[in-house]
FIGUKE-292347 format. One record per residue (C-alpha): residue in three letters; x, y, z. Coordinates in steps of 0.1 Angstrom, whole numbers, plus 5000, padded with zeros to 4 digits. Layout:
residues N
ALAXYZ...
***
This chain:
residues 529
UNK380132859049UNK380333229046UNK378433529029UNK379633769005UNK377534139001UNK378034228963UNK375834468944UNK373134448968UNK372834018972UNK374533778994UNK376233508975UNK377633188995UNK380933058994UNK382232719015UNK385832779028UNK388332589044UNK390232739070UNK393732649082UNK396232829112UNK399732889093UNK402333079116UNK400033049140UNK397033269129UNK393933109110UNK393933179076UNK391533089046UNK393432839023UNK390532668998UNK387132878989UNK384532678964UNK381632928951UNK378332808960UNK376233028948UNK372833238964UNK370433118983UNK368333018951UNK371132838936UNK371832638972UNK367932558974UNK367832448936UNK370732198942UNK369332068976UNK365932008957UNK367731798929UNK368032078903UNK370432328899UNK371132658881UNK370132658843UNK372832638814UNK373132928795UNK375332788766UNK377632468763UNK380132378738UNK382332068732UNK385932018728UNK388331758725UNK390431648758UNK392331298755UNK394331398726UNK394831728734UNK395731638771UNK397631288761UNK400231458741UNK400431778763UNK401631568788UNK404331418765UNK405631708755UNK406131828792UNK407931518798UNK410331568770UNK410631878788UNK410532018750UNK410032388755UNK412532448778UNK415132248753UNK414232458724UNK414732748748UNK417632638756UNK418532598718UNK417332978713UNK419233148737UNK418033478757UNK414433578742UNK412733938745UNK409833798727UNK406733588747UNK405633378741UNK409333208738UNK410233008707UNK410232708726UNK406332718735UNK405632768699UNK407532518690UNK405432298709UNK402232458702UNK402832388666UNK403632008677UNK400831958697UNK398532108667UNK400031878638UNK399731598662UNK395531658674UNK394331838643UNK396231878613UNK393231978589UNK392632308609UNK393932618606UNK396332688632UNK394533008648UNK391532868644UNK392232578666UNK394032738694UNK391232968696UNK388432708703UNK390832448722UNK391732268754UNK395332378750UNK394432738766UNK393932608798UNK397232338797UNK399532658789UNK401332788817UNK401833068823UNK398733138799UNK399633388771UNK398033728767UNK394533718749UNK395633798709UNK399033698716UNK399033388694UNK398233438662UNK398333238628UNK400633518617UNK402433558646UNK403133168655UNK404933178620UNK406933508626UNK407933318660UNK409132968638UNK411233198613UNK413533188639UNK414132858634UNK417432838613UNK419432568598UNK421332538623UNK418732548656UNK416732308635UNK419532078639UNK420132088673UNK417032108682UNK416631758668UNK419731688688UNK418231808723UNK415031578717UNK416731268709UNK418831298737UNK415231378757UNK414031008738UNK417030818747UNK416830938784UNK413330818787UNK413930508768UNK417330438786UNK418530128774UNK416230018750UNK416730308731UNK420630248721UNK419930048690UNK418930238659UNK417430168627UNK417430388589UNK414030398576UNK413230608544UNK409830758542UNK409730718509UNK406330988507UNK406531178531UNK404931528522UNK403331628485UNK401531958490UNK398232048471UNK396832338451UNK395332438485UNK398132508503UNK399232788482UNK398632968448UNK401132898425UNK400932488426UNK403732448405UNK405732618429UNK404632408454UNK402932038446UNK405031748453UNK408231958469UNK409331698487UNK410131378479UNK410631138513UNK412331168541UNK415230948554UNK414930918590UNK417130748623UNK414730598647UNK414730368678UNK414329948675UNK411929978695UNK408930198693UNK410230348657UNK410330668678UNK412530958652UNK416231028663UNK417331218633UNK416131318602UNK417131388565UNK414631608542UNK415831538502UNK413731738473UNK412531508442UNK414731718417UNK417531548435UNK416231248453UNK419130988461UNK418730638449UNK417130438481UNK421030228480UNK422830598483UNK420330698512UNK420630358527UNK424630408523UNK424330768544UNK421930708573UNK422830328572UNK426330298580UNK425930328618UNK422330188622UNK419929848606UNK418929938574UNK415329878569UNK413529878540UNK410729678516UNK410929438485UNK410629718458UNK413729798473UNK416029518477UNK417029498443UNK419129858451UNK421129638478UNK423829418477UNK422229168504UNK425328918497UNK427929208508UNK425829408533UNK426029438569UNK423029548588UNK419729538575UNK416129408579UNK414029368551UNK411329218528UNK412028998495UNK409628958468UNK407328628471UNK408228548436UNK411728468436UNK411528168466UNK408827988459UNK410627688480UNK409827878510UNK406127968499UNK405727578494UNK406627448531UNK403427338551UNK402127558577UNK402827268603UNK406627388606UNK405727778616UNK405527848653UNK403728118671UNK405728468669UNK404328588701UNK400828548710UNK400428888730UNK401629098706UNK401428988673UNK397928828673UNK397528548647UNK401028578635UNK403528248628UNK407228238614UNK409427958598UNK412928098605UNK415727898583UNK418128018556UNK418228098521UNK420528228495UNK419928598486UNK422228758463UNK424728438460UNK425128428501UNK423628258528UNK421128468547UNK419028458575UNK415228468562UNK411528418579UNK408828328562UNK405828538582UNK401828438578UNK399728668593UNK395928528597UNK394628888597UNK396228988565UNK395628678550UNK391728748555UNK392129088546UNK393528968512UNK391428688506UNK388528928512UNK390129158480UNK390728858458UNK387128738463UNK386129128452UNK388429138423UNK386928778410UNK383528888417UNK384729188389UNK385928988369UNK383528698367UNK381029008366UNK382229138336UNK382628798315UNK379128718319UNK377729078306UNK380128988279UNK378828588272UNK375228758276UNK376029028251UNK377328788225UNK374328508233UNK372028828224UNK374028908193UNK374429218205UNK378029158204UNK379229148166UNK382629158172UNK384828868158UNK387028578172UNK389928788174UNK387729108192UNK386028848218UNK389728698229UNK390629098229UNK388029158250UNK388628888272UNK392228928279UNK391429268291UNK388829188319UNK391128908331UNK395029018326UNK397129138347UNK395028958380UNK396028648405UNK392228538393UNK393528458358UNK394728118381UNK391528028391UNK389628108360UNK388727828331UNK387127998301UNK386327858267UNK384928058236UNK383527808209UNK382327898177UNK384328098150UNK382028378131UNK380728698148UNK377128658161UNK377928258167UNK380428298195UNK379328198231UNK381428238261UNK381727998289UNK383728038318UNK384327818356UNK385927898393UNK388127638397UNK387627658439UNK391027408444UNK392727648424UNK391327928445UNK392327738478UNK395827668461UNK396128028459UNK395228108493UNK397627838507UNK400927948488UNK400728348489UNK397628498508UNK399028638544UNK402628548539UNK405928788537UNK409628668540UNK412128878556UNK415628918556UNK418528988579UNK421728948589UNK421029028629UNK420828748654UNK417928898670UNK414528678681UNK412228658652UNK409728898675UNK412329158669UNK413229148635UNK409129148627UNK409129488651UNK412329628632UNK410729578596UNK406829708610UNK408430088619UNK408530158582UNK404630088582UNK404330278613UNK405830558606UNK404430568566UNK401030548586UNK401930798614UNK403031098584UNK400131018560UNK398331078595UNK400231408603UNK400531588563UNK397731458542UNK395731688557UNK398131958578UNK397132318570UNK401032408572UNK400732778563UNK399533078577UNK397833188541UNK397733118511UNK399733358493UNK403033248512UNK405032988490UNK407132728503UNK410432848501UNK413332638518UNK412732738550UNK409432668552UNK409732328541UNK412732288568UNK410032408597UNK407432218587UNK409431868584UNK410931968616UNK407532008633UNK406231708613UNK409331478627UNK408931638660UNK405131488663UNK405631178647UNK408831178678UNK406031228708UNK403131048693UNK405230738688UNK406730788721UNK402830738732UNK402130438711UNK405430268727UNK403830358760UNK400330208746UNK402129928731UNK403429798763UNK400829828781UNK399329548761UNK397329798733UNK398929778697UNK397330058679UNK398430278651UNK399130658663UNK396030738642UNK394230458663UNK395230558695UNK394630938688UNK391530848681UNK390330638709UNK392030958730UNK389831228706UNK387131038719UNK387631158758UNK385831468754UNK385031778776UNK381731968778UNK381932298793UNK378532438807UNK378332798809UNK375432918834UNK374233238839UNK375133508859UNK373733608887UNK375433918896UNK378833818894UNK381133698866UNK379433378844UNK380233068858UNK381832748840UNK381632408846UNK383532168829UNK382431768828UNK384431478809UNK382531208783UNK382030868796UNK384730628788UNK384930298772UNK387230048787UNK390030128763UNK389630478768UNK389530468803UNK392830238802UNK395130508782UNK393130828807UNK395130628833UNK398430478812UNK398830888805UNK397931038834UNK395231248823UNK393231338855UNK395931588863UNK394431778835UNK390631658841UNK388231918854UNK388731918894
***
């Protein structure tokens, strides 16, 4: 322990001394503090807090660290070529990554200003040197053509980290990917719904983006001509609004969903000839794989039930009959009042419009006896068989389609990246504050960087969620970014006594989950040492 004179008091330091070349040489020194601070400690208490604030870490930290090991700024670098300007394009690339990714509803200046990502960057930039205004200068950089290859340099990054499992590819079309609001700029003509989807190339497994494909809605392509472009190398995926655009009898390559409607053989077979899809990962969820005909051929198709969405739909039915039944009886009490005076035909009017249109109109017996206005009386009955009918034939069930040979565990994973990654952008732009002010318009280019950052952090968060995914956690990238957000950091400033303020930083206690990603990703490397 040693003692330093400054401005008159002695302040205490521990150091660790070491010989190198042969000559001792200090080579750690921890602060300690003065002889009140030491005395305060040893009695249990310890210097007073002068202010504290709190700050996200797990996110922040979580995706940091993927970003580093996609080696991403150094690839955008790379992209750029020789740079006067610091910081370089390829650290605002990421900054603007790791900001869509961990909070998308602030502004961007805002956030750096207050956040965790100051002390990750290094070398650290000069205080003032990122700006809102400046970050966006830095992106303008960002042509056609670097947007491109930049793409190119971090799908090569994904495929080297996935190695094999990352040679198979699927199309996915995101078919809302960004519609802009009056608040992100003043002319919202000029700006609301510019975009239409997105049409993207992403990895079987993990649903991680490869590629990308931004179309406007004045000019969106039919889902069969976008399937036709990203689709001829890679598994077309796509849902049961859609497969009427495809010629399933002729295709080659494709995962999908058909409507429940049109094979109602398959929505009749017992539940005693699915099996288990895969216990571990798809909790609850069973499959009858067989064959049908789909657009006059012989396909490949599973019939899915999922016990979790067959709750979760059975829970809305029981709503929307509560509604309904609701409604009817306001409407037999008004006409057993007479304060109803509508006629026969009204009544039935009335009727049909409470009840049309709904799966309940199947489980729902209603009669309507007499024949001049203030005689009628309504009755109605739940039919509970028919209810359980109903839940047997079509609550938790899909059917898929394909014409790959791959285990019925795959396929299911192949057709649930569409969901993923619909989940993952409603995540990243329903809320992203994209530009620096309001008065700047979303001209071409702008909508080019801000899909290209968009696709860039749907890449690394879904790289993460692969990574959470084996490790035996299935969660949504708003679900695990979440649990993450939820490691926080508190840093304690105390006073000064003499010498610059002093910081301490301390980390939130963990719940088991939480504590199982801090370690999946590493994150004590960034933790307060």
């Amino acid at each position: 322990m040693i003692g330093k004179r400054i401005g008159g008091r002695t302040y205490y330091y521990f150091a660790e001394s070491a010989r190198i070349d042969g000559k001792p040489r200090v080579v750690g020194q921890r602060y300690l503090g003065t002889a009140e601070d030491i005395a305060a400690a040893v009695a249990g208490g310890g210097p007073e807090a002068a202010g504290a604030r709190h700050r996200s870490f797990g996110d922040v930290s979580a995706v940091w660290g993927t970003l580093q090991r996609l080696d991403l700024v150094r690839r955008v670098d790379s992209v750029a070529g020789p740079q006067r300007a610091r910081p370089t394009l390829g650290l605002h690339v990421a900054l603007a990554v790791l900001h869509r990714a961990t909070a998308p509803e602030t502004e961007f200046e805002e956030w750096w200003t207050g956040c965790l990502a100051q002390d990750l960057v290094r070398p650290r930039p000069p205080k003032g040197a990122i700006t809102t205004a400046g970050h966006w200068r830095a992106l303008q950089r960002l042509t056609p053509e670097r947007i491109a290859r930049v793409e190119t340099v971090v799908a090569e990054a994904v495929l080297e980290l996935l190695g094999d499992d990352g040679t198979e590819a699927l199309a996915v079309d995101v078919a809302q990917f960004a519609a802009f609001t009056a608040a992100d700029c003043t002319m919202p003509s000029a700006c609301q719904d510019v975009l239409a989807g997105l049409g993207l190339v992403v990895t079987r497994d993990g649903a991680i983006p490869l590629a990308s494909k931004v179309y406007r809605r004045e000019n969106a392509p039919t889902f069969a001509a976008l399937a036709a472009e990203l689709g001829e190398r890679h598994t077309v995926v796509f849902h049961s609004g859609q497969a009427a655009q495809l010629d399933l009898g002729a295709r080659t390559g494709f995962v999908g969903s058909l409507p429940l409607a049109d094979h109602p053989e398959l929505l009749a077979r017992p539940a005693s000839v699915r099996r288990r899809v895969d216990p571990e990962r798809f909790v609850g969820l069973t499959a009858f794989d067989t064959v049908a005909t789909v657009d006059g051929a012989r396909r490949r198709v599973i019939l899915l039930h999922s016990a979790t969405l067959h709750a979760a739909q059975y829970r809305a039915f029981t709503s929307e009959l509560s509604t309904t039944v609701r409604e009817l009886d306001g409407l037999a009490a008004a006409l057993a009042a007479g304060t109803h005076r509508g006629d026969r035909t009204q009544v039935h009017a009335e009727m049909s419009r409470i009840i049309r249109g709904r799966r309940v109109e199947r489980v729902l017996n209603t009669s309507l006896t007499g024949s001049r206005a203030g005689e009628l009386r309504l009755e109605r009955r739940v039919d509970e068989a028919a209810v359980a009918r109903l839940a047997e034939e079509f609550f938790g069930k899909q059917i898929l389609v394909t014409d790959r040979d791959w285990p019925v565990a795959e396929v299911v994973t192949a057709y649930r990246a569409r969901t993923y990654l619909d989940s993952t952008f409603r995540w990243l732009t329903g809320s992203a504050v994209a530009g620096p002010s309001p008065r700047w318009e979303w001209s071409a280019h702008r909508i080019a960087v801000h899909a290209l950052v968009s696709v860039l952090a749907a890449t690394v968060t879904h790289v993460m969620r692969r990574e959470a995914d084996r490790a035996g956690m299935n969660l949504s990238v708003a679900e695990l970014l979440d649990q993450l957000r939820g490691i926080g950091e508190t840093v304690l400033r105390h006073r000064s006594t003499g010498g610059r303020p002093r910081t301490r930083r301390i980390l939130s206690d963990r719940t088991e989950r939480q504590q199982a990603l801090f370690e999946l990703f590493g994150l004590e490397r960034f933790a307060p040492g």
